[in-house]
C-alpha positions in Angstrom: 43.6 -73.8 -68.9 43.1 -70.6 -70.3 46.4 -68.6 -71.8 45.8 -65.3 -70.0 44.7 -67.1 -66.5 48.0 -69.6 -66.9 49.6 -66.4 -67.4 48.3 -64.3 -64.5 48.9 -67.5 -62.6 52.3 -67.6 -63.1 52.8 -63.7 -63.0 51.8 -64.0 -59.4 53.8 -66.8 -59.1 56.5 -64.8 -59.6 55.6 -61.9 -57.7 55.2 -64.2 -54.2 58.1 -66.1 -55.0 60.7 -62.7 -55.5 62.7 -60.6 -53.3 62.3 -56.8 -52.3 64.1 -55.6 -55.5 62.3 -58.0 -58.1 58.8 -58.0 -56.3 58.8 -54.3 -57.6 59.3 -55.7 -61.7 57.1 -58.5 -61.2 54.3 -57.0 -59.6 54.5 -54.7 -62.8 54.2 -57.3 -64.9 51.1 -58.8 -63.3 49.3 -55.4 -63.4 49.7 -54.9 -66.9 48.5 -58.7 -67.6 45.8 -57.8 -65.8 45.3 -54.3 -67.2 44.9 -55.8 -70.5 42.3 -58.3 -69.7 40.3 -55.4 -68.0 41.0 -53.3 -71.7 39.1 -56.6 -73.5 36.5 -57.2 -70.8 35.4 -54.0 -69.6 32.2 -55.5 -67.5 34.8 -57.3 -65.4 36.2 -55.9 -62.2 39.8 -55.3 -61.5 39.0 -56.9 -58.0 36.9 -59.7 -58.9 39.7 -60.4 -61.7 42.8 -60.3 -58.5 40.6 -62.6 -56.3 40.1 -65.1 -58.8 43.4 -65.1 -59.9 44.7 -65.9 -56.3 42.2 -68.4 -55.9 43.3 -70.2 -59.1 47.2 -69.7 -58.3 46.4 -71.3 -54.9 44.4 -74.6 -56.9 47.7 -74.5 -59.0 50.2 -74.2 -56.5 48.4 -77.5 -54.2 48.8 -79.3 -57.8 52.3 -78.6 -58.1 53.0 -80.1 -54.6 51.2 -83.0 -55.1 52.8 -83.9 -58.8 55.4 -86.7 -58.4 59.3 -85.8 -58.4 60.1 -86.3 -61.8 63.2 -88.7 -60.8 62.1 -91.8 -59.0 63.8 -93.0 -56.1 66.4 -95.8 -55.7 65.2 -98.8 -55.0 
């Protein structure tokens, strides 16, 4: 996966995930990832950019439910 999408994927990660007063901070955060992949790609659209990043933070998110637990259970 690409660095900047993992890290717009997990921006908004945090951003759904946080409460009233750190929803504010990591909202923030996502912006400015996403303003500086609009400064390097100036063809792209902010709005294009958000949609695809929800899309691929939904594909993420099904993974991360379907993974395994990490400890197995007793037999």
């Amino acid at each position: 996966m690409n660095r900047e999408l993992e890290s717009l994927i997990l921006a908004w990660e945090n951003v759904s995930a946080s409460k009233d007063k750190e929803a504010d901070t990591h909202l923030a955060e996502f912006y400015s990832i996403i303003d500086k992949v609009i400064e390097r790609c100036p063809n792209l659209s902010r709005d294009d950019l958000f949609k695809s990043v929800i899309i691929a933070h939904r594909k993420w998110a099904l993974k991360q439910d379907s993974r395994p637990p990490a400890i197995p259970p007793k037999a």
